[in-house]
C-alpha positions as a Markdown table, in Angstrom:
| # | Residue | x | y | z |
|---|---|---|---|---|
| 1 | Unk | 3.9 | 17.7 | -21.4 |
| 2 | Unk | 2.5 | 14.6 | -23.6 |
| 3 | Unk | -0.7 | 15.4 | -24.7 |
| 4 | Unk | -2.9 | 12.2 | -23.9 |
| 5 | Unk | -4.1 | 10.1 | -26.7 |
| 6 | Unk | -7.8 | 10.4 | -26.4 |
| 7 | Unk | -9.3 | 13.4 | -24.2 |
| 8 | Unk | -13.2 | 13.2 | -23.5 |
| 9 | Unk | -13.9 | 16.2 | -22.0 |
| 10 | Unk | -17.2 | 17.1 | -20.3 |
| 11 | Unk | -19.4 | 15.6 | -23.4 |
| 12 | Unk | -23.1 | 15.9 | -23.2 |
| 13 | Unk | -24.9 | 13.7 | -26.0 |
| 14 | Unk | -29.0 | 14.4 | -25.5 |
| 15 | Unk | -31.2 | 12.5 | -28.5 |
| 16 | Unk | -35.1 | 13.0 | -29.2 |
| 17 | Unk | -37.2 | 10.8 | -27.1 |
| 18 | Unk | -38.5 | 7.6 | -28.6 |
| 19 | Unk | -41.2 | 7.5 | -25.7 |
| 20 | Unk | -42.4 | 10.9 | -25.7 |
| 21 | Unk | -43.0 | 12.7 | -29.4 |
| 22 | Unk | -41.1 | 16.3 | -28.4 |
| 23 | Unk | -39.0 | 15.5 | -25.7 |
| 24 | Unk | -35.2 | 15.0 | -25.1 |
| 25 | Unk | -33.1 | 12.0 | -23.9 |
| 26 | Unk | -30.1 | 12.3 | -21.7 |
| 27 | Unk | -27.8 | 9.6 | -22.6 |
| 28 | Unk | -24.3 | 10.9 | -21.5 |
| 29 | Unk | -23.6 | 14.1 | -19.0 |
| 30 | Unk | -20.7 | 16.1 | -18.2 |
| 31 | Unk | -18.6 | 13.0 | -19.2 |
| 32 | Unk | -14.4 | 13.3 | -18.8 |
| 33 | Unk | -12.6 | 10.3 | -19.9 |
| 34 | Unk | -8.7 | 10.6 | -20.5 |
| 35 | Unk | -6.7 | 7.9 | -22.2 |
| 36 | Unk | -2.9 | 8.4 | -22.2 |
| 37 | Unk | -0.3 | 7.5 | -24.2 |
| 38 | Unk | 0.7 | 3.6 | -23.9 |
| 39 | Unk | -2.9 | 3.0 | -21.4 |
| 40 | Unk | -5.5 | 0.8 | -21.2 |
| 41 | Unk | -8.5 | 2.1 | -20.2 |
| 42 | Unk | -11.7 | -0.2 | -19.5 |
| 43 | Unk | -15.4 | 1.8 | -19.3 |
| 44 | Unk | -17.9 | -0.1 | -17.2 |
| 45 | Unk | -21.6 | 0.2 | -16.0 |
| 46 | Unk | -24.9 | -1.3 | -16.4 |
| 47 | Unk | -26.3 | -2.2 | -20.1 |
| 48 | Unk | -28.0 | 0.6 | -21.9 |
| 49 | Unk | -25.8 | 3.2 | -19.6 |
| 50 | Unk | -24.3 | 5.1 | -22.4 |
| 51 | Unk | -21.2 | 3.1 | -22.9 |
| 52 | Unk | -21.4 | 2.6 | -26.3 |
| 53 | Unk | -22.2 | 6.3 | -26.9 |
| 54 | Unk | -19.2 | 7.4 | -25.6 |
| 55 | Unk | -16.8 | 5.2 | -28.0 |
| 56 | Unk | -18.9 | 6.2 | -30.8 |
| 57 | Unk | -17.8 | 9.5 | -30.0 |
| 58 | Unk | -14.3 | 8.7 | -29.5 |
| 59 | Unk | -14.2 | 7.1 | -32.6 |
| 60 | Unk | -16.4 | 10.5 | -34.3 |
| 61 | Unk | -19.5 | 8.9 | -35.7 |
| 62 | Unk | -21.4 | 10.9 | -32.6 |
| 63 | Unk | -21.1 | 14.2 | -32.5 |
| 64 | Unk | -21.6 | 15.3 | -28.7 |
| 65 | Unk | -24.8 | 17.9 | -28.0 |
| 66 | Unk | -22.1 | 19.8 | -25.8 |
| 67 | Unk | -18.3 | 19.0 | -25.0 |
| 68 | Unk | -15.2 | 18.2 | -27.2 |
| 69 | Unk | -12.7 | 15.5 | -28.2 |
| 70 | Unk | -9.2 | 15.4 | -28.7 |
| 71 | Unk | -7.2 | 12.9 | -30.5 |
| 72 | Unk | -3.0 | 13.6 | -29.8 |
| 73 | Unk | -3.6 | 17.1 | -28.4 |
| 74 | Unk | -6.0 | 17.7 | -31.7 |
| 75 | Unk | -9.8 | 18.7 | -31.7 |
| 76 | Unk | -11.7 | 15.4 | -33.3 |
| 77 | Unk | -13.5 | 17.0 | -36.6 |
| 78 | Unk | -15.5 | 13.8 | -38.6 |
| 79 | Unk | -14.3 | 10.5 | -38.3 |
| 80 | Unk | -11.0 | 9.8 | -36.4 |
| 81 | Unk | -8.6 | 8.2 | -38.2 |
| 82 | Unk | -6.4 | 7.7 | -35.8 |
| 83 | Unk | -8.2 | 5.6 | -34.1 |
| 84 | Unk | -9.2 | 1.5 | -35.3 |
| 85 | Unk | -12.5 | 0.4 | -34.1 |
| 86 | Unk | -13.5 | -3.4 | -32.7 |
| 87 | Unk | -17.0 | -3.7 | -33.0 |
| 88 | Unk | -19.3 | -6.1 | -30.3 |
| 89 | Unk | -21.3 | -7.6 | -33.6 |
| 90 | Unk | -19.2 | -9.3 | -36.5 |
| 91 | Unk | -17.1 | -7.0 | -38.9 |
| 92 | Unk | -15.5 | -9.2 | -41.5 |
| 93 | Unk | -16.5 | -9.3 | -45.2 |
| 94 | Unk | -18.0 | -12.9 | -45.8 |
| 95 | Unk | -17.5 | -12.8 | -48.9 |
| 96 | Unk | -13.7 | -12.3 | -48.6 |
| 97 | Unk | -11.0 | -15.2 | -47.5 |
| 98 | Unk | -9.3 | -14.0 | -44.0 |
| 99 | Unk | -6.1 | -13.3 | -45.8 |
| 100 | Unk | -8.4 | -10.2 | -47.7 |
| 101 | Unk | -10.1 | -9.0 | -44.9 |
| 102 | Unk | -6.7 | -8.2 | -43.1 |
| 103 | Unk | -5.4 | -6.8 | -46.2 |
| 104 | Unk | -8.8 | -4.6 | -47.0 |
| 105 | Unk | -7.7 | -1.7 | -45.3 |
| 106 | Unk | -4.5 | -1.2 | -47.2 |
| 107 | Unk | -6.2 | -1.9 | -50.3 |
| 108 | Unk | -8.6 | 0.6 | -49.6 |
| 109 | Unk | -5.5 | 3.0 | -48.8 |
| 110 | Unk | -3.7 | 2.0 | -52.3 |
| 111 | Unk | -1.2 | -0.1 | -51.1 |
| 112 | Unk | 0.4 | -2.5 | -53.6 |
| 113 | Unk | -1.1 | -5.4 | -53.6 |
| 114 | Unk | 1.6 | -7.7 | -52.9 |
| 115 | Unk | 3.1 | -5.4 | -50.5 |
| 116 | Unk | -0.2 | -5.4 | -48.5 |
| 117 | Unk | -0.3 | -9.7 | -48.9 |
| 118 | Unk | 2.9 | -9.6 | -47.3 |
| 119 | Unk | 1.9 | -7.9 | -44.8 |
| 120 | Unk | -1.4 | -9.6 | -43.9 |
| 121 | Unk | 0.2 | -13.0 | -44.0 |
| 122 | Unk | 2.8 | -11.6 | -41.2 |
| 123 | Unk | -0.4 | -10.3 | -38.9 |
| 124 | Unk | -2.4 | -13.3 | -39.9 |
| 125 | Unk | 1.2 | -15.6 | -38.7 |
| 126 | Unk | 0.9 | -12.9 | -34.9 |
| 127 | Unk | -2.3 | -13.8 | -34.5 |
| 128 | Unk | -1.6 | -17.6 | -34.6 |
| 129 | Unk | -3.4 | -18.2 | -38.2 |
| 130 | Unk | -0.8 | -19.1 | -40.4 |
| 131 | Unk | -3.1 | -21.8 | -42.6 |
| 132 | Unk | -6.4 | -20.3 | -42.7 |
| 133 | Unk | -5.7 | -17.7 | -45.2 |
| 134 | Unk | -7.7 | -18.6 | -47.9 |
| 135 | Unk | -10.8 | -20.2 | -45.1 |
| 136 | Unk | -13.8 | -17.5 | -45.4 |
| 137 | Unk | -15.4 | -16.5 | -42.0 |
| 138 | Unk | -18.2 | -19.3 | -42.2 |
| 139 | Unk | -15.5 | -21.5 | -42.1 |
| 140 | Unk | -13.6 | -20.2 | -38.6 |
| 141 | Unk | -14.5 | -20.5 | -35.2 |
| 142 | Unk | -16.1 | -17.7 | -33.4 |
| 143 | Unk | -12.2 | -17.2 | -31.8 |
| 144 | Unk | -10.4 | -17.1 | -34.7 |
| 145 | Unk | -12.7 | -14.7 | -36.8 |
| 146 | Unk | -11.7 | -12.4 | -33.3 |
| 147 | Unk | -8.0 | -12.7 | -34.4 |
| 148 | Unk | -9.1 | -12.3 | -37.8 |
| 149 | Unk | -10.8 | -8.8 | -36.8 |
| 150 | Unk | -7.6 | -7.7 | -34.5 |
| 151 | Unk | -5.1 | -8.3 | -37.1 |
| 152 | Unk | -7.6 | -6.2 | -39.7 |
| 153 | Unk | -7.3 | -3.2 | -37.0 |
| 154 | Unk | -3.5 | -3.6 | -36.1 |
| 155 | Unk | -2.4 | -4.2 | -39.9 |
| 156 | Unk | -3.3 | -0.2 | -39.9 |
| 157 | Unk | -1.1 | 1.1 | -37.1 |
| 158 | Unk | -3.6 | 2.9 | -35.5 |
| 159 | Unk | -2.5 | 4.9 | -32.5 |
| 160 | Unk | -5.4 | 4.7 | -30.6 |
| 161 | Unk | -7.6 | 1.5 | -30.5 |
| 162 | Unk | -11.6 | 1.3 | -29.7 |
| 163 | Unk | -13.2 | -1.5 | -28.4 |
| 164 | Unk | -17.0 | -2.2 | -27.8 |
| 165 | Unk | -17.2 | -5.7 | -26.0 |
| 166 | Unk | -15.2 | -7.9 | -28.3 |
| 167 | Unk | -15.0 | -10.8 | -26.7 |
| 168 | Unk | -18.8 | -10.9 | -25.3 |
| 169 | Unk | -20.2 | -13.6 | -27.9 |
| 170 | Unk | -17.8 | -15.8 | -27.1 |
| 171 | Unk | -17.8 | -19.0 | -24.9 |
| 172 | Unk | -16.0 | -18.3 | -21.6 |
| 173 | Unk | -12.7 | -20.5 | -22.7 |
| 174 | Unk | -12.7 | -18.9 | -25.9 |
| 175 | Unk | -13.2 | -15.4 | -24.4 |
| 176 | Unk | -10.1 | -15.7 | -21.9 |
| 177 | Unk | -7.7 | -17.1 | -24.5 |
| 178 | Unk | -8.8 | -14.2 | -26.7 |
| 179 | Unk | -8.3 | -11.4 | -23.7 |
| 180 | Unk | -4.6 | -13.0 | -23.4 |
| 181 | Unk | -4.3 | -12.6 | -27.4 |
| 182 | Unk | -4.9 | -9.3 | -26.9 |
| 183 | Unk | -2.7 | -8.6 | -24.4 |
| 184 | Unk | 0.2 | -10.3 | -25.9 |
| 185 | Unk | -0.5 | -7.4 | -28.8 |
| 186 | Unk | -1.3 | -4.8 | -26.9 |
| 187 | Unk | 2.0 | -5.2 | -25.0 |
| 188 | Unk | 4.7 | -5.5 | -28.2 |
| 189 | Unk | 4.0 | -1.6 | -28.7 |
| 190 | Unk | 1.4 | -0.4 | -26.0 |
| 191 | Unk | -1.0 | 1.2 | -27.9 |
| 192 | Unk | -3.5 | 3.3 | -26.3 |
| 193 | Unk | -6.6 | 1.4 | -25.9 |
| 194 | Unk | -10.4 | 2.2 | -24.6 |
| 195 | Unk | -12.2 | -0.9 | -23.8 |
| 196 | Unk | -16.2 | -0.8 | -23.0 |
| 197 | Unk | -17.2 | -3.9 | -21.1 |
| 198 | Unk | -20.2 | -5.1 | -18.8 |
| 199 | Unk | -17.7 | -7.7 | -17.2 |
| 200 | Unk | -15.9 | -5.5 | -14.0 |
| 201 | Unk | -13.4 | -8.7 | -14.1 |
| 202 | Unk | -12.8 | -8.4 | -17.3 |
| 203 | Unk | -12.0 | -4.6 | -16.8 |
| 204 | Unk | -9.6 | -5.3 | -13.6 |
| 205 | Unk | -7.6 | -8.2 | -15.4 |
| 206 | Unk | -7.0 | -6.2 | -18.7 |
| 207 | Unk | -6.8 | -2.9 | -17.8 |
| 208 | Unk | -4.4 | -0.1 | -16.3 |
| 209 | Unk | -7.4 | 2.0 | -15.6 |
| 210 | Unk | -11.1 | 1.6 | -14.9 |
| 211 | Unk | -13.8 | 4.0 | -14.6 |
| 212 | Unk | -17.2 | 2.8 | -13.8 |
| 213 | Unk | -20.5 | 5.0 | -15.2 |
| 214 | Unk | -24.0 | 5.1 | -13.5 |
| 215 | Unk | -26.8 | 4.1 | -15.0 |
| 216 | Unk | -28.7 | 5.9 | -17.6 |
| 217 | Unk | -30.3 | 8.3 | -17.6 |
| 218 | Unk | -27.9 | 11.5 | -17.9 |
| 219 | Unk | -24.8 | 8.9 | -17.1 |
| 220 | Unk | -21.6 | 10.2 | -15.6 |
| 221 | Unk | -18.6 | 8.9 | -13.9 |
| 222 | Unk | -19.2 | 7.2 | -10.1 |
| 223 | Unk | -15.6 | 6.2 | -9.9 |
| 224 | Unk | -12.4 | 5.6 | -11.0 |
| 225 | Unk | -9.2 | 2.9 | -9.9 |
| 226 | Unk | -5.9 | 2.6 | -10.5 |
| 227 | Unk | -5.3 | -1.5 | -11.4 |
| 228 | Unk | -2.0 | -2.1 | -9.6 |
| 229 | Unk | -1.7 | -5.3 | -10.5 |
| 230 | Unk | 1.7 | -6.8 | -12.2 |
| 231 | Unk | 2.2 | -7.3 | -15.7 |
| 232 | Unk | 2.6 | -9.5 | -17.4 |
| 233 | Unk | -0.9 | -10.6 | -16.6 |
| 234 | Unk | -2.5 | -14.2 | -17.6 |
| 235 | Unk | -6.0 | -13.5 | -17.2 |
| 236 | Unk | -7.3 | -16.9 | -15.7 |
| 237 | Unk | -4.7 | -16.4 | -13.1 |
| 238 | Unk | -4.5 | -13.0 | -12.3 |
| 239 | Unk | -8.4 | -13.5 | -11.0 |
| 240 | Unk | -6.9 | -15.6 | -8.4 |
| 241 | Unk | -4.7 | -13.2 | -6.3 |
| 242 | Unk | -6.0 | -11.4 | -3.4 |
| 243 | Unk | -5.9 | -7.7 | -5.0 |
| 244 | Unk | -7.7 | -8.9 | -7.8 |
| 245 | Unk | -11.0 | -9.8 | -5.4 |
| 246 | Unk | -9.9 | -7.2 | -3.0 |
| 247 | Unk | -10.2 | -4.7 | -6.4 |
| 248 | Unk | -13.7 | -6.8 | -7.6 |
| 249 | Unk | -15.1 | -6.4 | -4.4 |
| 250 | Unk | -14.5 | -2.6 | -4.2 |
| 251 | Unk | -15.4 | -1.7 | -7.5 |
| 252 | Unk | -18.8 | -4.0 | -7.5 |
| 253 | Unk | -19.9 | -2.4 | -3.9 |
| 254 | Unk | -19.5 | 1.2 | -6.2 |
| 255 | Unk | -21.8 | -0.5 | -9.0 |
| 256 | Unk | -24.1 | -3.0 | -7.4 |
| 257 | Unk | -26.5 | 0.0 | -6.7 |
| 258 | Unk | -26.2 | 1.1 | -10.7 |
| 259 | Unk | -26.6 | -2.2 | -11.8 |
| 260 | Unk | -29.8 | -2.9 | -10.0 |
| 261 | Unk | -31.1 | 0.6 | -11.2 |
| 262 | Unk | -30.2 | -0.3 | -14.5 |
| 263 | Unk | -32.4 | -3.6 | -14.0 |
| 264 | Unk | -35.3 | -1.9 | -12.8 |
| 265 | Unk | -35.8 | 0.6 | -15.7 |
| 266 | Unk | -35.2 | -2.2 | -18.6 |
| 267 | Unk | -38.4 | -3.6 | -17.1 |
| 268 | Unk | -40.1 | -0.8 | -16.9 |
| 269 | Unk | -39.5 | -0.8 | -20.5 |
């Protein structure tokens, strides 16, 4: 039996209290997330939930108060290298052209440098840049410093991408076009991916999977749901079809109460 690509497995991650000097914080309980081999897996649930928690985990720069992780049937120890890691907030090196960002990570790894050139200019050509290699990141549109960022991760081979809400600084055209980008990727070798997002449609049209969290305190898994829909998907159109809403309106009747819990605790804050 294949051992799944990312295994989760009843993590606990409890933090001192910044509100109360001497007390503890529940962020994540009794939390099992699986990822198999060749899935895509979307994480949903109100902001400030524990979302984020949970990848940083994944990716081992959180260790969990109680629980493990697996990575290919193997206990995560340190950082997990398996594993390449889209961040929400801009990654690139601004003082590099887009062509060295790509190739950093081989650089960093020892690859000759023409070698790794080569290969950055074929990632940098997937990702629809042929052109901009020499343009630094203040010189590309919020979109294309996206591609810039996924062909930096895929350049690596990871097995297992991470993904904390990409595509959520970007306008809403940009932020589709990008979501079909990735899909286009993700499909050529089906990559195991866990995607955090606060957008349930953006979950339902990516995803094989989602699972949907409560809200914080102490969050947990509410639900979980199959997405049965066809691939190849086009995200603006896939949102059209009946089992698309029929999915939406199912999954947001499981989070509406989360969402508005969510809601009234930021305030309180």
């Amino acid at each position: 039996m294949t051992s799944p690509a990312l295994l989760l497995e009843q993590v606990t991650c409890t933090f001192a209290s910044r509100e109360r000097e001497g007390e503890r914080y529940t962020a994540v309980k009794d939390t099992t997330i699986v990822v198999g081999a060749g899935e895509f897996v979307s994480v949903v649930g109100p902001t400030g939930c524990g979302k984020s928690t949970l990848l940083n985990v994944a990716a081992g720069l959180l260790s969990p108060s109680s629980g493990g992780v697996r990575v290919l049937g193997e206990v995560l120890s340190g950082i997990n290298r398996r594993a390449g890691y889209m961040f929400q907030a801009e990654s690139l090196m601004p003082w590099r052209s887009a062509l060295d960002n790509v190739l950093a990570g081989l650089e960093f790894a020892g690859v000759d440098r023409g070698e790794a050139e080569k290969r950055a200019r074929e990632w940098l050509d997937r990702v629809g840049l042929t052109g901009f290699e020499k343009r630094y990141p203040h010189e590309l549109s919020g979109g294309m410093r996206k591609r810039v960022a996924l062909a930096q991760i895929l350049i690596l081979d990871p097995r297992l991408l991470l993904m904390d809400e990409p595509f959520s600084a970007l306008d809403v055209q940009t932020r589709q076009l990008m979501e079909n980008e990735l899909l286009e990727l993700w499909s050529a070798d089906r990559k195991s991916v866990l995607f955090i997002t606060h957008d349930l449609e953006e979950a339902i049209a990516l995803s094989d999977r989602v699972i949907v969290l409560s809200a914080g305190p102490a969050t947990h898994p509410i639900g979980e749901y199959a997405i049965d829909l066809p691939r190849p998907r086009d995200v603006n159109e896939i949102r059209l079809t009946p089992r698309f809403v029929e999915l939406h309106r199912e999954m947001w009747h499981k989070m509406k109460n989360e969402v508005l819990k969510g809601y009234a605790r930021s305030r309180k804050n």
